[in-house]
matplotlib code that plots the C-alpha trace (Angstrom):
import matplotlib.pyplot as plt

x = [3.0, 6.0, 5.6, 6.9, 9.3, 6.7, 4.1, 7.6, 8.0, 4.6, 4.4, 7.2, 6.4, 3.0, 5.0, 6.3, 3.5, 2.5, -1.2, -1.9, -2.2, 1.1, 3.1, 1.4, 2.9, 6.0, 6.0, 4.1, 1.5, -2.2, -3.3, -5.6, -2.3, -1.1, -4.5, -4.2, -0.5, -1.8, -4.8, -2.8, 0.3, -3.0, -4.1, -0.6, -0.2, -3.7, -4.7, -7.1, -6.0, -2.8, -2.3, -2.6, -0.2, 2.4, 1.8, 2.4, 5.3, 7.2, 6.2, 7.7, 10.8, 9.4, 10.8, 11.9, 9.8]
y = [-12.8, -11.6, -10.5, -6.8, -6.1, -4.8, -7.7, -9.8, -7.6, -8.0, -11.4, -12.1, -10.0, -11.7, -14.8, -13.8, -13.7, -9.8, -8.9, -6.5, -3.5, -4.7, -4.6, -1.1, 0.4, -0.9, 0.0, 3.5, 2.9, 2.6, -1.2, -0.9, -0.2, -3.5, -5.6, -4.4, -5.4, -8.6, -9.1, -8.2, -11.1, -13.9, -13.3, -13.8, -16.9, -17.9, -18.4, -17.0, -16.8, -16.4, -20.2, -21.1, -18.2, -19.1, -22.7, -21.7, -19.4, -22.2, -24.4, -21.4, -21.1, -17.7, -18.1, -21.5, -23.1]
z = [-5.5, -3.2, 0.6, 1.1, 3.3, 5.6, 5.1, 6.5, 8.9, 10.7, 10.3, 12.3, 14.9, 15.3, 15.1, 18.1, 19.8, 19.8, 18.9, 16.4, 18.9, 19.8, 16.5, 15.8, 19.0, 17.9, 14.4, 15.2, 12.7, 13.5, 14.3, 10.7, 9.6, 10.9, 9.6, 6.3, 5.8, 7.1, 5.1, 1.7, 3.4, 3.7, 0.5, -1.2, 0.9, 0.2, 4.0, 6.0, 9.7, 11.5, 12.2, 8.7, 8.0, 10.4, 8.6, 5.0, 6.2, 7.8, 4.7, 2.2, 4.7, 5.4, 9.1, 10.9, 13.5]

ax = plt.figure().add_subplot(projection="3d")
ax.plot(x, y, z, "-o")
ax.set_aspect("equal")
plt.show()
């Protein structure tokens, strides 16, 4: 299944480096917001924490190391 736009959009920000509180500031959405975008991104990629996301997104050429 394909990330949305929004899904992307987190990811990369917590690729950055920016904590969930963080990205919801940003994005002005609530930080459950933000955990549920990222719950529904780890179960398309089939991982289960932000390391093994940032893994499989590399892997898919999601973003470059």
């Amino acid at each position: 299944e394909r990330l949305t736009d929004r899904e992307l959009e987190i990811l990369k920000q917590i690729f950055s480096g920016k904590c969930s509180s963080e990205v919801a500031v940003t994005l002005q959405v609530s930080k459950r917001t933000v955990d549920f975008h990222l719950a529904k991104a780890y179960a398309k990629m089939g991982v289960n924490s932000r390391y093994d996301a940032f893994r499989k997104a590399v892997e898919l050429g999601i973003i470059t190391e």
